[in-house]
PAVOMI-560470 format. One record per residue (C-alpha): residue number from 1; residue in three letters; x, z, y negated. Coordinates in steps of 0.5 Angstrom, whole numbers. Layout:
residues N
(NUM, ALA, (X, Z, Y)) ...
END
This chain:
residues 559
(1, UNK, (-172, -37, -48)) (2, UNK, (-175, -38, -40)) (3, UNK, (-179, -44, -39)) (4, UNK, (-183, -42, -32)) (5, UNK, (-183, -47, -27)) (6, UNK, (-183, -48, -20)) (7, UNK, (-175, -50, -18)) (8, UNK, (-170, -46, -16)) (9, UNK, (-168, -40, -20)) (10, UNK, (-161, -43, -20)) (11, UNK, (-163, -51, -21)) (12, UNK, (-161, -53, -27)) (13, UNK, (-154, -49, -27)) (14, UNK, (-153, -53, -20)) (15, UNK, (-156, -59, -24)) (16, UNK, (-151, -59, -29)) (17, UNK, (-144, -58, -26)) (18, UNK, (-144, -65, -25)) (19, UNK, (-140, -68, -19)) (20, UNK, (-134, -65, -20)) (21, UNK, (-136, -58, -21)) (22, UNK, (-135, -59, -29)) (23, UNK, (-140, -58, -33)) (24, UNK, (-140, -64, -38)) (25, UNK, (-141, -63, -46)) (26, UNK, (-148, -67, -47)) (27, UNK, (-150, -64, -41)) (28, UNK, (-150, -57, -44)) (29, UNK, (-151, -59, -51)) (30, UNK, (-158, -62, -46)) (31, UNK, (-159, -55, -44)) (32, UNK, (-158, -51, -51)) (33, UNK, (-163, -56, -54)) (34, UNK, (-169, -56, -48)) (35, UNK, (-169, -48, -50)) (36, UNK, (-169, -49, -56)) (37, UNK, (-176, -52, -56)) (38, UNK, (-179, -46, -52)) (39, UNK, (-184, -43, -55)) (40, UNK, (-184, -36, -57)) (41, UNK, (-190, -34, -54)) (42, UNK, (-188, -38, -47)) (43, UNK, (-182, -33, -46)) (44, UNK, (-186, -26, -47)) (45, UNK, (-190, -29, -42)) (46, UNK, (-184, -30, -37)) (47, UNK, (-182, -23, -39)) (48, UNK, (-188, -20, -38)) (49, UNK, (-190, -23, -31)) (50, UNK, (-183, -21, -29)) (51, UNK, (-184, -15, -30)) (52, UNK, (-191, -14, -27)) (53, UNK, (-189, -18, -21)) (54, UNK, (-183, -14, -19)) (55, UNK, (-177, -18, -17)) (56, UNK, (-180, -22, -9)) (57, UNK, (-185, -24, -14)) (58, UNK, (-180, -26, -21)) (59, UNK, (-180, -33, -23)) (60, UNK, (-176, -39, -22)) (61, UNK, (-173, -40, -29)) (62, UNK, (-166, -40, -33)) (63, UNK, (-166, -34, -38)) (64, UNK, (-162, -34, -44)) (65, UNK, (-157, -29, -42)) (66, UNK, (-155, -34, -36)) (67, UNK, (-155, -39, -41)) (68, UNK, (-151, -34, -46)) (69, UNK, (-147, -32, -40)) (70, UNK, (-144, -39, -39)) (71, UNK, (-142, -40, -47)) (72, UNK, (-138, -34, -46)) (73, UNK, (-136, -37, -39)) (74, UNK, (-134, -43, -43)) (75, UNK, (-130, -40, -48)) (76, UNK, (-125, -36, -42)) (77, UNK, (-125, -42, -38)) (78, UNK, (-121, -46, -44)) (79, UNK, (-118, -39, -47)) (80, UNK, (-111, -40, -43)) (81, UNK, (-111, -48, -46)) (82, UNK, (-113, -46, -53)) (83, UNK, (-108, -40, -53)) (84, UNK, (-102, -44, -52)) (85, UNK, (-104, -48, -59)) (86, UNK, (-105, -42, -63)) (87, UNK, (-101, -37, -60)) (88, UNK, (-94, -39, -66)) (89, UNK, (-100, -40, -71)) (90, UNK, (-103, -33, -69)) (91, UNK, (-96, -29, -69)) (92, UNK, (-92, -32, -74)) (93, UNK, (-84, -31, -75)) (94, UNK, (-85, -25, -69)) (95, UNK, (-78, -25, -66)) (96, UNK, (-79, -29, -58)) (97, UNK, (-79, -23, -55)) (98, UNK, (-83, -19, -58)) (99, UNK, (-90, -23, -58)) (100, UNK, (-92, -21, -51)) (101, UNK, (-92, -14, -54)) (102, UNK, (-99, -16, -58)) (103, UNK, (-101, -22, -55)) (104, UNK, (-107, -18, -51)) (105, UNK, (-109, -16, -59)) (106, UNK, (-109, -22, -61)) (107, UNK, (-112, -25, -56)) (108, UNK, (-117, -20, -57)) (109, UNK, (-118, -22, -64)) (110, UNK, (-119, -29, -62)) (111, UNK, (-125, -28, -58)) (112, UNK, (-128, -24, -62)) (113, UNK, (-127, -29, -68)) (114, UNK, (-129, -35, -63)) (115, UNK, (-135, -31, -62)) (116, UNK, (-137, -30, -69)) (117, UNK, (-135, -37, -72)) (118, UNK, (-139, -41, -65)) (119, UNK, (-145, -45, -67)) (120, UNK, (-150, -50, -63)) (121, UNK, (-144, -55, -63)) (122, UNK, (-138, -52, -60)) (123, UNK, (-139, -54, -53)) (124, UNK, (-133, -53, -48)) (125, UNK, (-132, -55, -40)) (126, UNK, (-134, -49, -35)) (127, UNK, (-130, -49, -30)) (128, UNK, (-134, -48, -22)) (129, UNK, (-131, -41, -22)) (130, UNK, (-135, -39, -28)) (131, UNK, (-140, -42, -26)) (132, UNK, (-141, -38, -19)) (133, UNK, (-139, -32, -22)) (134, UNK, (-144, -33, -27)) (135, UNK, (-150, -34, -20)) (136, UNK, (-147, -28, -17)) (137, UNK, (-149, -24, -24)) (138, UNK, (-155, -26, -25)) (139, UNK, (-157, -26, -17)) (140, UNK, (-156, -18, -17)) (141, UNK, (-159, -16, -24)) (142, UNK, (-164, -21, -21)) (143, UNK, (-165, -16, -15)) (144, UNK, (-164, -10, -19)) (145, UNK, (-170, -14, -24)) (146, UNK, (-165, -13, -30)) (147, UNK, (-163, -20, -32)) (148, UNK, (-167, -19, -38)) (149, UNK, (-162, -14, -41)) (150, UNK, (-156, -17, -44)) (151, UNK, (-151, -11, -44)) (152, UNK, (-152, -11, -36)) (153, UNK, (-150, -18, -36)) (154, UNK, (-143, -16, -40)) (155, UNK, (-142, -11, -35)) (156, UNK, (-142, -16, -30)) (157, UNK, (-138, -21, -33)) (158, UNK, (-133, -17, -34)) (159, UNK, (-132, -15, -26)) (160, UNK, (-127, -18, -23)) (161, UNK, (-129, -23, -18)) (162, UNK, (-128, -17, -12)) (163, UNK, (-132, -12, -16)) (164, UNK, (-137, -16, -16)) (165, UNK, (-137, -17, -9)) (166, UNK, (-137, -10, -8)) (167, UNK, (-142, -8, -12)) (168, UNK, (-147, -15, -9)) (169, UNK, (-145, -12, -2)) (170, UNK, (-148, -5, -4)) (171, UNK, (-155, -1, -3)) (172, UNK, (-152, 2, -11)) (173, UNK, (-158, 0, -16)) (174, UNK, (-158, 3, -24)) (175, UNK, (-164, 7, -26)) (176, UNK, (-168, 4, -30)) (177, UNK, (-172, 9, -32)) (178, UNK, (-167, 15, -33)) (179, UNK, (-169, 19, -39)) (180, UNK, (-161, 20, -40)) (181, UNK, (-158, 13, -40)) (182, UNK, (-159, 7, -40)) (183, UNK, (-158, 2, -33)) (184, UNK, (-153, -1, -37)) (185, UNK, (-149, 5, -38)) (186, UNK, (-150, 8, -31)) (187, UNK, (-148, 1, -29)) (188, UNK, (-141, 2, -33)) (189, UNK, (-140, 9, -30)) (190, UNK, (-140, 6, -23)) (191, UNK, (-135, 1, -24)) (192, UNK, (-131, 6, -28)) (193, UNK, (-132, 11, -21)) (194, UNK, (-132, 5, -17)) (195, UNK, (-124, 3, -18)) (196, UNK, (-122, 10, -19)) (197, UNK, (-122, 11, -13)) (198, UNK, (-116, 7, -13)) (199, UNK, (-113, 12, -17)) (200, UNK, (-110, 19, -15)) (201, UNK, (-115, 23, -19)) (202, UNK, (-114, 26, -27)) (203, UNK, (-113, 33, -24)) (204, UNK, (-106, 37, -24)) (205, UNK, (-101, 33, -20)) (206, UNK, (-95, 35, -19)) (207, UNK, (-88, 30, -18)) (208, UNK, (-89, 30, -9)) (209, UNK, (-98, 29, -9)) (210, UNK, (-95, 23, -15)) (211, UNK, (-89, 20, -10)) (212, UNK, (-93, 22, -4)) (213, UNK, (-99, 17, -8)) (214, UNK, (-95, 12, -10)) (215, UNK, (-92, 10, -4)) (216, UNK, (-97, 11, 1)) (217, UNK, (-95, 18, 5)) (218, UNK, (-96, 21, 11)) (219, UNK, (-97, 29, 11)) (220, UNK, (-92, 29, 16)) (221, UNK, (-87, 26, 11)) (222, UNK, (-90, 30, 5)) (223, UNK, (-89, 36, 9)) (224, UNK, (-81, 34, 9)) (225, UNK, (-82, 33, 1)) (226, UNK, (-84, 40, 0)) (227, UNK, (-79, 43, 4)) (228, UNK, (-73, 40, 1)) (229, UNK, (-69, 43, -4)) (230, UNK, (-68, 40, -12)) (231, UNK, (-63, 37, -11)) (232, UNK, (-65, 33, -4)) (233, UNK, (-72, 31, -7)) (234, UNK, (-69, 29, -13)) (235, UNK, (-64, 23, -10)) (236, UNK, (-70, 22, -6)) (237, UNK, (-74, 20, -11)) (238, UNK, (-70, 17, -15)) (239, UNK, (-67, 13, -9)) (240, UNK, (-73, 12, -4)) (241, UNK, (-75, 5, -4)) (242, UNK, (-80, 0, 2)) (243, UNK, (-73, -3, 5)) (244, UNK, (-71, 4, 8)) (245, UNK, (-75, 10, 11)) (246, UNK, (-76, 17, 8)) (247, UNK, (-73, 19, 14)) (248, UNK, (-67, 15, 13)) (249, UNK, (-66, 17, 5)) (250, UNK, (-67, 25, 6)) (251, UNK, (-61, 24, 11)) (252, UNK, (-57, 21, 6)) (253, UNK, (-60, 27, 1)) (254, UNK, (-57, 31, 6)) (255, UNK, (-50, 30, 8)) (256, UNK, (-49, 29, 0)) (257, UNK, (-44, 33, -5)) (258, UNK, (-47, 36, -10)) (259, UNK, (-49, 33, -15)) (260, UNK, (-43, 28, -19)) (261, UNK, (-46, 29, -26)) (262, UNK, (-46, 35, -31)) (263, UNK, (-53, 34, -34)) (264, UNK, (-59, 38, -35)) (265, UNK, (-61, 35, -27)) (266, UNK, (-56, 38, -24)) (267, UNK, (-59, 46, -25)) (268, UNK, (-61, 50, -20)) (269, UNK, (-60, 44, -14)) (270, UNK, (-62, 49, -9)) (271, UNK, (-68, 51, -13)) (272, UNK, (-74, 49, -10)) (273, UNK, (-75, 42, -12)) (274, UNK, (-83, 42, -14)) (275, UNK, (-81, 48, -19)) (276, UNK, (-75, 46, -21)) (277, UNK, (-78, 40, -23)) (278, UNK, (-83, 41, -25)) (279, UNK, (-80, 45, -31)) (280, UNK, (-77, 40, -34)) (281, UNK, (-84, 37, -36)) (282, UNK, (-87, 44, -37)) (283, UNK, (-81, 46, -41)) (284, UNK, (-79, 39, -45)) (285, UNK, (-73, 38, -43)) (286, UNK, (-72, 30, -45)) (287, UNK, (-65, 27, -47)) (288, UNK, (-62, 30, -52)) (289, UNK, (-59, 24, -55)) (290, UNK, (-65, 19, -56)) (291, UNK, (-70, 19, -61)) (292, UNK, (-77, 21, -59)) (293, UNK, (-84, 18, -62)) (294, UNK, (-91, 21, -63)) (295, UNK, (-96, 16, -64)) (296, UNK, (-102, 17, -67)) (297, UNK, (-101, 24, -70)) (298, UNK, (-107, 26, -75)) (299, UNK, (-105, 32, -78)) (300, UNK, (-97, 31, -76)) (301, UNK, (-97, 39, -73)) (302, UNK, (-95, 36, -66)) (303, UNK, (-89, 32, -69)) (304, UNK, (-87, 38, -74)) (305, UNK, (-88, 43, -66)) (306, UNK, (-84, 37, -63)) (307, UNK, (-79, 37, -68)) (308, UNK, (-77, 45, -68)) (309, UNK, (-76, 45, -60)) (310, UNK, (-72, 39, -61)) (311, UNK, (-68, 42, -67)) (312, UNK, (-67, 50, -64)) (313, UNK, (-65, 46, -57)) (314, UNK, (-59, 42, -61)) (315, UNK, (-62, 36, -59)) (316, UNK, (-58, 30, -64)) (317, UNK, (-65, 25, -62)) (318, UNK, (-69, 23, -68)) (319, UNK, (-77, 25, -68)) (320, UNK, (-80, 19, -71)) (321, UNK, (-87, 22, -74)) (322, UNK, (-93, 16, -74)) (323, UNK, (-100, 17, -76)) (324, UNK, (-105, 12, -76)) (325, UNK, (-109, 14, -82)) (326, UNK, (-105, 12, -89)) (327, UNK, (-102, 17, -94)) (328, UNK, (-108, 18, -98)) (329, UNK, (-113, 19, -93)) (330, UNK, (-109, 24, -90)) (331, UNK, (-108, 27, -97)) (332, UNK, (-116, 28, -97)) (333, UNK, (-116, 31, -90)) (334, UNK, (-111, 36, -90)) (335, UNK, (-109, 40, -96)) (336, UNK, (-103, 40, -93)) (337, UNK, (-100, 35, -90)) (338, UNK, (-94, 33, -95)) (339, UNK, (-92, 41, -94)) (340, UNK, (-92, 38, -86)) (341, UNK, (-89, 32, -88)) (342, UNK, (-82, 36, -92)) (343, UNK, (-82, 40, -86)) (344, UNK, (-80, 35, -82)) (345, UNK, (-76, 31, -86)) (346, UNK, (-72, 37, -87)) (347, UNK, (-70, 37, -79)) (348, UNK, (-68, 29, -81)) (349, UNK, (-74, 27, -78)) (350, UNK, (-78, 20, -79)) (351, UNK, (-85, 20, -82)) (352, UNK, (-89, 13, -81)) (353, UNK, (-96, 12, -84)) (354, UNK, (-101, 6, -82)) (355, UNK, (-98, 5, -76)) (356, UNK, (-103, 2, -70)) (357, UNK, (-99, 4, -63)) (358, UNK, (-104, -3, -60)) (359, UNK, (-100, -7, -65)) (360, UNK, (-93, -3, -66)) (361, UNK, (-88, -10, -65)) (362, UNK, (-91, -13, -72)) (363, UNK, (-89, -6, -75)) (364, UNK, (-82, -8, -79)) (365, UNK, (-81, -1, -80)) (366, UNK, (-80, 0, -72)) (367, UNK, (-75, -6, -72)) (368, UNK, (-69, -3, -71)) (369, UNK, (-72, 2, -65)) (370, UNK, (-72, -3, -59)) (371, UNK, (-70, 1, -52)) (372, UNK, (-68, 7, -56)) (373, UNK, (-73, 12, -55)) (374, UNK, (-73, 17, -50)) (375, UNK, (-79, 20, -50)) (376, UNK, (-86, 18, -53)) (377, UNK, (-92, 23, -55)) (378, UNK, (-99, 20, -56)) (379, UNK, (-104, 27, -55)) (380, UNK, (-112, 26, -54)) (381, UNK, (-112, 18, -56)) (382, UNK, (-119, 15, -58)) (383, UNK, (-121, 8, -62)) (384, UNK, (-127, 12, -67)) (385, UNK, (-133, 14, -66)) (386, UNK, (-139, 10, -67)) (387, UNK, (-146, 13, -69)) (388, UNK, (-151, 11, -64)) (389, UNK, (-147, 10, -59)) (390, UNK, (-143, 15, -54)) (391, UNK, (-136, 14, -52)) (392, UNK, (-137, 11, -45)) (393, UNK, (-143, 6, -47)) (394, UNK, (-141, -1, -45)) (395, UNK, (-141, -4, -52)) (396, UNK, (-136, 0, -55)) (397, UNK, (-132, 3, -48)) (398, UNK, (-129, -2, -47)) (399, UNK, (-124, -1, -55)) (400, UNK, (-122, 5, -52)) (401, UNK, (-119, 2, -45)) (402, UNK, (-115, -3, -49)) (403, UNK, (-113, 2, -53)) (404, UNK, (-109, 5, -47)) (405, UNK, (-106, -2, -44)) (406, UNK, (-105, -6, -51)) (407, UNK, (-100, 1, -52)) (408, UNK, (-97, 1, -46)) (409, UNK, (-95, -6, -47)) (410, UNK, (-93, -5, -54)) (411, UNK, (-88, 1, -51)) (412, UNK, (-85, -4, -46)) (413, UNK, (-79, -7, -52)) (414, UNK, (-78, 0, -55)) (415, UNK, (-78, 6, -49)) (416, UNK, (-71, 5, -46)) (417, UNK, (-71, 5, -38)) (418, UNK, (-72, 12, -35)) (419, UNK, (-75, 15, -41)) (420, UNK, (-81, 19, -41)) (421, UNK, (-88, 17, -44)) (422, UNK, (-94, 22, -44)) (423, UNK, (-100, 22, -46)) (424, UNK, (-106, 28, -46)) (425, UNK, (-112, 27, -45)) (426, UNK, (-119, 31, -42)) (427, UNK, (-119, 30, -34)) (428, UNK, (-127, 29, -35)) (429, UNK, (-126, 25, -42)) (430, UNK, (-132, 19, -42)) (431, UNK, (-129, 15, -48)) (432, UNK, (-122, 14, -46)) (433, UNK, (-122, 14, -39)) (434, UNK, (-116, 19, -34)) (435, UNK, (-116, 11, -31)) (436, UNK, (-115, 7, -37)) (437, UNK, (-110, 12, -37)) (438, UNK, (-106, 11, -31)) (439, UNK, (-108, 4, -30)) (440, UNK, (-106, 2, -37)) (441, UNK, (-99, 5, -35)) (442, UNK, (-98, 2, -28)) (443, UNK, (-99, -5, -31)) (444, UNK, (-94, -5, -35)) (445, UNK, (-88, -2, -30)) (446, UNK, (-90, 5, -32)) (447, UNK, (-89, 10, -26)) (448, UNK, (-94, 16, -26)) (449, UNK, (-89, 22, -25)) (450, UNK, (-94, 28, -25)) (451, UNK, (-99, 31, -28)) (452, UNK, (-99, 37, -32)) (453, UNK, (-104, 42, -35)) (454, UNK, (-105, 42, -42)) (455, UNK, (-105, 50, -43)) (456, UNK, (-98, 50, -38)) (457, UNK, (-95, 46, -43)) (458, UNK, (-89, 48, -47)) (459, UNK, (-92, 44, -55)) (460, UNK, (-98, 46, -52)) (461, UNK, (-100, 49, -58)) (462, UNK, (-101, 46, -65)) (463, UNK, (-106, 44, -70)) (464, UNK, (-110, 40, -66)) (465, UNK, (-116, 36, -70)) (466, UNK, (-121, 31, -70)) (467, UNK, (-117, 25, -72)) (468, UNK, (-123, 23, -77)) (469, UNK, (-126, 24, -83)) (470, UNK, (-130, 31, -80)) (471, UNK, (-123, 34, -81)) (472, UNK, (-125, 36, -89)) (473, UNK, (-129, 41, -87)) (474, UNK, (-126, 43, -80)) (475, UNK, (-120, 46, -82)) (476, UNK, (-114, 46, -77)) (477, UNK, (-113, 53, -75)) (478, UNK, (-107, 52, -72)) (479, UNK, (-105, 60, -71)) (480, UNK, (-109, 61, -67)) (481, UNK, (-110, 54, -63)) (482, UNK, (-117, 54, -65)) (483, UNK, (-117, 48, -69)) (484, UNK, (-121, 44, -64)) (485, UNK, (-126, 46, -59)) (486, UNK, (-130, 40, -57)) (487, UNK, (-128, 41, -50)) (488, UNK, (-125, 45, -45)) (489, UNK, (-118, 46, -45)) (490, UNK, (-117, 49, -38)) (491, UNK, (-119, 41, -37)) (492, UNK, (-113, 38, -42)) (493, UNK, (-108, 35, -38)) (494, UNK, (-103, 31, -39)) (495, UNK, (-100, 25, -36)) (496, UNK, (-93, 24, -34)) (497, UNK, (-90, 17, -33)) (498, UNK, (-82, 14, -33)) (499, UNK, (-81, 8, -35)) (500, UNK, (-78, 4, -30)) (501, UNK, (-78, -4, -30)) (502, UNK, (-77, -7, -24)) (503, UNK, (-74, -15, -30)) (504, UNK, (-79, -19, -28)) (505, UNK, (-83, -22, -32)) (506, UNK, (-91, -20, -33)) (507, UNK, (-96, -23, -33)) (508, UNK, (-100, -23, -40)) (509, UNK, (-104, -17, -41)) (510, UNK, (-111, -16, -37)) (511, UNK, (-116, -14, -43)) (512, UNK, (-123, -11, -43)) (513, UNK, (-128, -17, -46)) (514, UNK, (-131, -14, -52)) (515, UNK, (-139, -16, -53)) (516, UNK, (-141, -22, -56)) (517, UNK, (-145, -22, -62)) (518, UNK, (-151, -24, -58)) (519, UNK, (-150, -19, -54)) (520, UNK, (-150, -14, -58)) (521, UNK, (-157, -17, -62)) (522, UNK, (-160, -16, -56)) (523, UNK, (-158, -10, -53)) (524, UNK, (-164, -4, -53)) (525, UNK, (-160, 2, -54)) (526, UNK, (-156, 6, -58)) (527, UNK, (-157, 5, -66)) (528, UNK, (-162, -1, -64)) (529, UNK, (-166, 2, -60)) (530, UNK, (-172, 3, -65)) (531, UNK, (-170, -4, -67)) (532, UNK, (-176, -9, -67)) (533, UNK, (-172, -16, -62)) (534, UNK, (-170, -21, -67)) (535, UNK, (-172, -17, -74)) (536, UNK, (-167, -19, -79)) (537, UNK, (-165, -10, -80)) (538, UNK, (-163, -11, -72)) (539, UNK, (-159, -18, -73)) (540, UNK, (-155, -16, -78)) (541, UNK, (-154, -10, -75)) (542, UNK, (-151, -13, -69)) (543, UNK, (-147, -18, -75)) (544, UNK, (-144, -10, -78)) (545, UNK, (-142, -8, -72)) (546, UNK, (-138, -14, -69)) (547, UNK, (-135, -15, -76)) (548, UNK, (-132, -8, -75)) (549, UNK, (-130, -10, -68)) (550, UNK, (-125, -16, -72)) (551, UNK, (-122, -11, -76)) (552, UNK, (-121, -5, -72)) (553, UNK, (-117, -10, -67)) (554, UNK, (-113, -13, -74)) (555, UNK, (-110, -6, -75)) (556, UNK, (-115, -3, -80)) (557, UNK, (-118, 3, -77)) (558, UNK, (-126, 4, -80)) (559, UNK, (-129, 12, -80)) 
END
């Protein structure tokens, strides 16, 4: 609710942060009752004359999403406080040093439960940070004359403090009258663009373009990479660190021997390094010995492609087959996945069921694989569709980018160091981000190695699927690698990353907040946008959808 009066628009958050920047508990209590006796047709009017009048002329008032914006604040400020009480409770009997691999899940799930059980007389403590990230928000959308749209006020809040610097210091402004998207989704498109310029790109990238990347490179010092046989650039890449030069690393190169061990690393030293390497993740030639995982395998075809490779080379590793999906369900899609399944176990493979790669340290199955495997596979990852929505609208995005770093945060207690991990992906995809990705990756110690093209790649060709339930009548064809065609293969990329750690400690895994249920009962598009504000179909569609919310970020999957 907005009461027009002639004070300035940001007064009465000013008024309530008290002498020592806190905001007291009576105090908001105050702000939620004056609100609540606003009248319905007093905030119409408000609406409308904001409208009308452009943003010189908007009126001096304190919306309910300023005040929606600072609850949520509150929640965050006292989050870090309250985690340390419910953590123990939350993880259970978990062994120590397993509960940083799912912390970041359940504190997820803790925010979205917090959100769904708050009422009127849960109060907390807004810290001075909040409350002036939460002007700097309401300041642009004011200016943009979208501070009525609550969705465009989750994006904001979920921008760090330099992004949001960033963004208030540009000429950039979301369309509000796009026929295609809304501003809300332009402006989660821009943020997105906006920090992937940090990155090296989603397209091919080969092992020198990713060092050069990584390190901060000259072209000069590019040009001496790319000049160097396989066995040079391999011990630069594996040795170069900020304390010495490039320069002084390839002389070391250089006046070495051959090299000492008698591994697979040691084929070819005078090849040409980018080749030469470059078939080693073309080609799939990972350690022989270590176990090697697939993650969220729908129909198991890539496992059985991965298990046969592994077996015609000799290799003694075993390949630990997983899908998300329990047995029955898979049963229902594909006819026949328990053929699939006695294929691989045939070639002493492992096949797991239900298991979430955000949550892989609560899995007791897994137990005994900690810094046991070698290479780690997750193909074409994805949180599910939902209808209405598209993949990179802000209120559903953001499962699909904690997707990526809750599974780099799990993979941190079982991937041995040096071990290959390597996620697929479409280089344009909007759902889960190239960025999210990499960036997941990087976080948790990961290095981006290289990027290799789908088509180029050795297992490149099994029976891919939806990984949903349109798989019951898209049959797989995997003879002919036509199984899935929903997007251009020559854009399929896979992403290539070591995992190197470098035995310091992280911090606890970043997430992308998820919206708040009175976001979501004010947001304007997608399945709501026929939907009358306040009418009980929209609220309780908005409860529907935040409730899946909980139980996707338990470990069930929904659709």
């Amino acid at each position: 609710m907005a009461e027009e009066e002639e004070v300035d628009p940001w007064g009465l958050v000013a008024d309530v942060q008290g002498v020592n920047g806190d905001v007291a508990e009576e105090d908001l209590a105050g702000i939620e009752a004056e609100l609540q006796d606003f009248g319905e047709l007093e905030r119409q009017a408000a609406e409308e004359d904001v409208l009308a009048g452009g943003v010189d002329e908007a009126p001096a008032v304190v919306e309910e999403s300023e005040v929606a914006l600072l609850e949520q604040q509150a929640a965050l400020a006292a989050e870090e406080e309250e985690d340390n009480e419910e953590e123990g409770a939350d993880l259970g009997d978990l062994e120590e040093h397993l509960k940083d691999a799912v912390e970041g899940s359940e504190r997820l799930k803790r925010l979205l439960s917090r959100d769904e059980d708050a009422g009127p007389s849960k109060k907390r403590k807004i810290s001075p940070e909040a409350v002036e990230h939460t002007k700097k928000v309401m300041a642009i959308l004011t200016r943009w004359n979208l501070h009525l749209d609550a969705v465009c006020v989750h994006v904001l809040e979920g921008l760090s403090a330099e992004e949001l610097d960033a963004i208030g210091k540009s000429n950039y402004a979301p369309d509000r009258f796009n026929q295609w998207k809304s501003p809300a989704e332009l402006l989660a498109k821009y943020c997105n663009e906006t920090r992937e310029r940090q990155f090296a790109g989603g397209s091919p990238l080969d092992c020198i373009s990713a060092f050069k990347f990584r390190w901060k490179l000259t072209l000069d010092q590019e040009k001496l990479l790319r000049s160097l046989p396989h066995k040079h650039l391999r011990h630069v890449i594996g040795n170069f660190d900020s304390s010495r030069t490039l320069e002084d690393v390839v002389s070391e190169a250089q006046a070495g021997d051959e090299f000492d061990d008698a591994s697979s690393t040691s084929v070819l030293p005078q090849g040409v390094g980018t080749t030469v390497i470059g078939r080693f993740s073309r080609l799939e030639l990972i350690d022989p010995l270590a176990d090697a995982a697939v993650f969220g395998d729908a129909n198991l075809t890539f496992s059985l492609r991965l298990a046969r490779h592994r077996t015609g080379l000799g290799h003694v590793g075993r390949v630990i087959a997983t899908t998300f999906e329990d047995l029955p369900t898979l049963r229902e899609r594909y006819k026949e996945i328990d053929t699939t399944i006695e294929k691989l176990e045939a070639m002493y493979s492992e096949v797991y069921h239900g298991v979430d790669c955000t949550r892989i340290a609560m899995d007791t199955r897994l137990k005994d694989m900690e810094s046991s495997l070698g290479a780690v596979y997750y193909n074409f990852p994805h949180s599910g569709a939902i209808q209405g929505f598209f993949d990179g609208h802000p209120c559903v995005n953001w499962r699909h980018e904690n997707l990526m770093r809750l599974f780099f945060r799990g993979l941190r207690t079982y991937v041995k160091p040096g071990g290959f991990v390597k996620v697929a992906s479409n280089m344009s995809a909007v759902g889960v981000r190239y960025s999210y990705i990499v960036g997941g990756a990087l976080e948790n110690e990961f290095l981006h190695v290289e990027t290799v093209p789908f088509l180029e790649w050795h297992l490149h060709r099994y029976g891919r699927s939806y990984g949903d339930k349109r798989d019951v009548y898209k049959r797989p064809d995997a003879s002919n690698n036509q199984s899935y065609n929903a997007q251009r293969a020559e854009a399929d990329m896979v992403y290539c990353f070591v995992f190197a750690p470098t035995g310091g400690e992280l911090p606890k895994q970043p997430v992308r907040l998820p919206p708040t249920l009175s976001t979501l009962k004010r947001c304007t598009d997608g399945p709501f946008k026929s939907m009358p504000m306040g009418t009980p179909a929209r609220n309780n569609l908005a409860a529907q959808l935040h409730k899946r919310f909980v139980t996707e970020v338990s470990g069930t999957h929904v659709g």
